[in-house]
N, C-alpha and C positions, 0 to 999 in steps of 0.2 A: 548197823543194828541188824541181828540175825532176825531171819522171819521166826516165827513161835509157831508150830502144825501140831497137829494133839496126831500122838502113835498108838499101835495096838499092835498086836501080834498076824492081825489077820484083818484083811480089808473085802468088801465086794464092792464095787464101785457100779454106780448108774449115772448115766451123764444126760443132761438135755438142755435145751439150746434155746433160746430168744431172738429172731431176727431185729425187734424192737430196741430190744439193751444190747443185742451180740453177747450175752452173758452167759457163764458152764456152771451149772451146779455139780460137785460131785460129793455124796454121798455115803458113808461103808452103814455096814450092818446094825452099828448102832444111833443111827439115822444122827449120825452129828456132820451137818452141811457144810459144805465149804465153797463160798461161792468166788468166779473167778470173772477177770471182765479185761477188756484194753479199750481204750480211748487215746486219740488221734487228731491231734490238731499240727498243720501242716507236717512237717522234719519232724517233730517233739512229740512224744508217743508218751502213756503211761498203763503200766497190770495192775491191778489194784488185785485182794484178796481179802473176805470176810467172813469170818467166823462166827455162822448167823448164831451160834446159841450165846456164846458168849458176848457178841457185837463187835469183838477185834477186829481193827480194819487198818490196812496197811496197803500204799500205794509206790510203786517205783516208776520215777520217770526216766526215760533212756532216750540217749542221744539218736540221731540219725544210723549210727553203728550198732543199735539195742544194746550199748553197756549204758550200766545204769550209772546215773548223774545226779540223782536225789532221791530222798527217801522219806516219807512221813507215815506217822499211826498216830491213834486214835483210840478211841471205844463209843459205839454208836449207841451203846444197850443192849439189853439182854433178850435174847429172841427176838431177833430182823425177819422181819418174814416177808419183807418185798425192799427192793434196792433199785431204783432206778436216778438214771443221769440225763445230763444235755450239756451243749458245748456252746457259750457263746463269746466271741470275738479275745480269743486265749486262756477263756475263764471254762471251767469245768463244775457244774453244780450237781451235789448226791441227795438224794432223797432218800431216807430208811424212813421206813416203817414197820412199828412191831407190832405183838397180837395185840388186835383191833378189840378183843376181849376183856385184854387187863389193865391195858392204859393207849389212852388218847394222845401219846406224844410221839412228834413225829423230828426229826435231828437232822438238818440240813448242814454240808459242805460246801461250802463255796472256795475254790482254787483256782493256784494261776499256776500254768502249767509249768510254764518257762523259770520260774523262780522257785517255784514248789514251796509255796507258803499258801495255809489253809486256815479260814477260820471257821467256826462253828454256832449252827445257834439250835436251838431249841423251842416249841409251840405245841399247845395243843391243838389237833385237828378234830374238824367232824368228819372229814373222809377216812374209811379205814384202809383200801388199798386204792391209791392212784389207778383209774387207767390210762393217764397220761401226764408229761410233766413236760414244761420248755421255759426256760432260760429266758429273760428279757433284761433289761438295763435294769438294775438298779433291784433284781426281783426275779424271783420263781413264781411259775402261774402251776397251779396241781388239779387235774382235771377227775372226776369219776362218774362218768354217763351211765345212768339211771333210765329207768323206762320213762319216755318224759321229759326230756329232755339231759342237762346236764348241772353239777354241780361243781363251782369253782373256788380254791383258797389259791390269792396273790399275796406272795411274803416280801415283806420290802426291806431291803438290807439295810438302807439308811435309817428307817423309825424301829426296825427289830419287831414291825410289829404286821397281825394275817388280816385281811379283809375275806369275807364271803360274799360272792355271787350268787345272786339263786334267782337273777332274773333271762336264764335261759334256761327255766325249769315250764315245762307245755308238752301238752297230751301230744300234739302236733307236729314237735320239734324232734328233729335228731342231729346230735352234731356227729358229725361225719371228718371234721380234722382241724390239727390246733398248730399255730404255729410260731414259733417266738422269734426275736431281736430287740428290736427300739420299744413294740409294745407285742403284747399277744393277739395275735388274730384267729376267732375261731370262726369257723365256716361250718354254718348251721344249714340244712336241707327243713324244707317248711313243706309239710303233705298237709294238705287242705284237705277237707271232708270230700269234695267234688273230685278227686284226685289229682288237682290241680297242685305243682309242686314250682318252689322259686327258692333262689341261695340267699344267703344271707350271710354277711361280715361284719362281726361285730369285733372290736377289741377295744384293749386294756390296757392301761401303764400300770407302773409299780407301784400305785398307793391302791390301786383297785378300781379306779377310776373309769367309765367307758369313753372312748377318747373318738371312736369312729361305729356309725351302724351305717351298711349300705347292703338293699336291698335289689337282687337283679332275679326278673324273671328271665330266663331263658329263651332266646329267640331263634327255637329252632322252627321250621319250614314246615313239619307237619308233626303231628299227635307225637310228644315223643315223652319219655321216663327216664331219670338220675338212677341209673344204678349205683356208680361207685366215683367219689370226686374228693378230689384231694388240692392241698394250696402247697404250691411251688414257689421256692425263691428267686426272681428275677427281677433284680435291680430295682427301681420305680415301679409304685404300681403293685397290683395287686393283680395274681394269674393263678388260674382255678383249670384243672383238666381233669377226664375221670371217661366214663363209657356211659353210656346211654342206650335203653331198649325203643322201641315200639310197642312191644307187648309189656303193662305194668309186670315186675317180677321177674320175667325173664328175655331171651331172647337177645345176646347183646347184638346193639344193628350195627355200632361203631366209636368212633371216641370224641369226644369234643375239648377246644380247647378255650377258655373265656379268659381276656386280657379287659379289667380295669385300669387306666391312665391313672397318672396327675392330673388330669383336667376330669376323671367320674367319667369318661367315656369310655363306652365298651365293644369289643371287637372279639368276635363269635363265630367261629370256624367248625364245622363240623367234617368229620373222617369217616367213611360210610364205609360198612363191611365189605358189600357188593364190589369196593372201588379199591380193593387189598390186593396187592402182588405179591404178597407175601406167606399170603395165609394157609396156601394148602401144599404148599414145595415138597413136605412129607406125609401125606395121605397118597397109599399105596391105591386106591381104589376111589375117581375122584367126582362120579356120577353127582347131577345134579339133587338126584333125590336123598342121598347119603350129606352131600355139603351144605344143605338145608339146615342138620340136625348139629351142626357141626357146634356152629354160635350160640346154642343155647345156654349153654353153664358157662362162658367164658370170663375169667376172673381176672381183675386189676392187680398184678404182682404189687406195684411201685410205678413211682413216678418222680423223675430229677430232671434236676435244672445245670446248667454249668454259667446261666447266665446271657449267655446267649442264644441257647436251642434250648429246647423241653424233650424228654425222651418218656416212654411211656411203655411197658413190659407187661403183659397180659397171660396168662393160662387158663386151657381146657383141663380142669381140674380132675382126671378119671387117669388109670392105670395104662390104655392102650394109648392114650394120642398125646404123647409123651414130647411135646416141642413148647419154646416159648413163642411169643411172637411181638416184636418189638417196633416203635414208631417212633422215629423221630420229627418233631415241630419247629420251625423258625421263630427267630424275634418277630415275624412279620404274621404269624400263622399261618403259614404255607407246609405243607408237608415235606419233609426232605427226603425220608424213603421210609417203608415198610417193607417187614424183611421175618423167617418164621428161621429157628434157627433148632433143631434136632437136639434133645436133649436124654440124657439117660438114668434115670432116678429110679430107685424099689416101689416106691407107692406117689405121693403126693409132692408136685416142686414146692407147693406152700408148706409143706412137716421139713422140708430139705433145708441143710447151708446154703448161702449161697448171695453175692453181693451184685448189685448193680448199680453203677455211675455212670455220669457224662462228662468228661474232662474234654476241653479246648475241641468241641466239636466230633470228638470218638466216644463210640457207646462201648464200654469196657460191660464183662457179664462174667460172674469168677464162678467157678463147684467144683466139686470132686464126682458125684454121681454115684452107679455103682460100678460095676466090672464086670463086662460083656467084650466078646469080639471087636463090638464097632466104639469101644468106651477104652481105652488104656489107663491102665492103672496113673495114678498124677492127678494135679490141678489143673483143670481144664480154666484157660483164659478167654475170651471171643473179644472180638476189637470189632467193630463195626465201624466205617465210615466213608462219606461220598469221597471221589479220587477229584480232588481242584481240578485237574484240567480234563479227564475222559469227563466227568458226572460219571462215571458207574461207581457201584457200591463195591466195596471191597469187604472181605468178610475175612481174617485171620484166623485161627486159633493155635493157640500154645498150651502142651504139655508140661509140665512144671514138675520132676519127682526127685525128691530130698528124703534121703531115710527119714531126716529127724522125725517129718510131719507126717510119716506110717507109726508113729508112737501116739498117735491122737486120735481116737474111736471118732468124735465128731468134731470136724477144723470147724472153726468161725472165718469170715470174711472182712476185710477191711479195708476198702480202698483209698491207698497213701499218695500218692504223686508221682506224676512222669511214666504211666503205666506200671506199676509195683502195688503190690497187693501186700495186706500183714494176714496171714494165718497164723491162727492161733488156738489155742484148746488145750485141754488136761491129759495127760500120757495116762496108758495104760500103767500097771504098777512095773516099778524099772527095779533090776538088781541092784543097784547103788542106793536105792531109797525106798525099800520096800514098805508098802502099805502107808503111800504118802501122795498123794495125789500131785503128780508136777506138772508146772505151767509151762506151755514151749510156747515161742510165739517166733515166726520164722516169715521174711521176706521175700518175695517171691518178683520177677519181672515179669510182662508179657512179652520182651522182646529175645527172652533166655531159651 
């Protein structure tokens, strides 16, 4: 079945990008959207495309070769005005949402990738746009943080039918990250009026049900502040990392990482700026009174797991000090190295592509950047990892340039197996198809 693209005589295309969904809207002049996506479970890849006025939705799933090997469509409804997914254990779930104005119904996909069979269901919500969605057994959890806390609809595929949450709705509360499998676990930050602050883990199975609450105050050494924490997938157990101040608000002093067991025991490691080898490799000028100022705005990119280590990726969010700075964590919380790694962007790495994993113990970091002398035109790969028998850190990077992916104003990142990356994104308008927005999606190696 051919794909259906609405033509014109003449297109302007605008493109923008999601690190959350990896998704491209493109756009022509008569504001009719077309939005583009790929999703990636192990070898088995699929592009989907949706025609947000219409709601046309149409997915290819393509073998480890990217020739494509099955094919479905759809219709979501008329005026999609936010699209988002999650992956869990082969199964792929879509979430649309239309204007939040003229109706309350929201059209969930549930798919398996490897068979490429979909079914569909339909509800009304009291959320009008998700700021978050994840996948669990048996159920989608649909999150939308309000001042206040937060508000949750769990849809259960077995009864077809939504429960609401609204008991993580408090002047006090912020949920700060959500995260799915067996049930949903959100990790709620609790600011007391004293400014006394402690985590919280609550979740949820597929009827709605809350199945676990565990409450951990923080057991750091002296006066300290949750700036930014996030929940990581590591096998058993429950493990929470993020940065932490001394000064409420700002000032990051360094990172911490919390490991709840199977037995509710917790093992609480902190990473102190002051004790970083890594942090100032590229500041041309390195005075104590200058490195002072350094940590103050420093932001939490991301944070992965591979199962056996936690890797942690941070930016100085401003135009001149242009590097990332990355950590790696053991199963045991011990640090395995920190490491600041030179990067090359126009404005913001947070506005930028750009992907970061942890496969089998290597910290993989994909971009493109811009084009400068010390930047070569290509896809920049970085490999980071300890060398088994010196212990020193080895630090790679690989160039990667394919005409194809100079047809693509802004690639997406996608990291696939064995060091291979999927870029992906909408070409510029090409002579064979003019004024039609085309999808390229192009694998790349870190060892090529």
């Amino acid at each position: 079945m051919a794909l259906k693209i609405n033509t014109a005589i003449s297109f302007i295309f605008f493109f923008c990008q999601s690190h959350l969904f990896a998704q491209t809207v493109a756009f022509d002049q008569n504001r009719n959207l077309i939005e583009f996506g790929l999703v990636n479970i192990g070898k088995t890849i699929a592009n989907y495309r949706l025609e947000k006025a219409s709601g046309d939705f149409s997915i290819y799933l393509k073998d480890e070769n990217l020739n494509n090997i099955n094919f479905f469509e759809t219709n979501l409804g008329n005026g999609i005005r936010h699209l988002a997914w999650d992956l869990l254990d082969g199964h792929v779930v879509f979430v649309a949402s239309g204007d939040p104005f003229q109706s309350s119904r929201k059209t969930i996909l549930l798919g398996h990738l490897e068979t490429g069979s979909f079914q569909k269901f339909s509800f009304n919500s009291s959320i009008m746009i998700p700021s978050k969605i994840k996948a669990i057994k048996n159920g989608v959890v649909i999150q939308i943080s309000i001042e206040g806390g937060c508000l949750l609809e769990v849809y259960d595929f077995e009864m077809q039918s939504v429960q609401t949450v609204t008991e993580l709705l408090g002047s006090n509360l912020r949920v700060v990250d959500m995260n799915g499998g067996e049930h949903s676990d959100v990790l709620i930050l609790d600011e007391k009026k004293d400014f006394n602050q402690s985590l919280q883990v609550v979740s949820y199975d597929h009827q709605g049900t809350r199945v676990m609450n565990i409450k951990v105050d923080l057991p750091f050494k002296e006066k300290s502040y949750i700036q930014q924490a996030k929940l990581v997938d590591f096998g058993e157990g429950i493990r929470i990392v993020g940065t932490y101040s001394h000064k409420k608000g700002e000032w990051f002093s360094g990172y911490f990482d919390l490991l709840i067991d199977e037995e509710m025991k917790t093992h609480f490691e902190t990473f102190r700026f002051r004790d970083f080898e890594g942090f100032y490799d590229y500041r041309k000028s390195p005075p104590k009174k200058v490195r002072k100022r350094l940590n103050k705005k420093v932001h939490l990119v991301d944070a992965v797991s591979d199962g056996q280590s936690v890797a942690m990726a941070a930016v100085f969010p401003s135009y001149d000090r242009k590097f990332i700075h990355f950590i790696q964590i053991d199963a045991e919380g011990k640090k395995v190295f920190d490491k600041s790694v030179k990067v090359y962007y126009n404005t913001s790495l947070l506005w930028s592509p750009y992907h970061f994993t942890l496969d089998e113990g290597t910290l993989y970091f994909a971009y493109r950047g811009n084009q400068n002398k010390r930047n070569p035109p290509g896809e920049k790969i970085f490999m980071l990892e300890k060398d088994a028998h010196s212990k020193d850190l080895e630090i790679r990077r690989s160039v990667v340039r394919k005409d194809k992916l100079w047809k693509i104003d802004v690639p997406n990142y996608q990291y696939w197996y064995n060091g291979k990356f999927l870029v992906y994104g909408v070409s510029r308008t090409q002579p064979s198809s003019p004024g039609k927005p085309v999808f390229i999606v192009e694998a790349i190696d870190a060892d090529e």
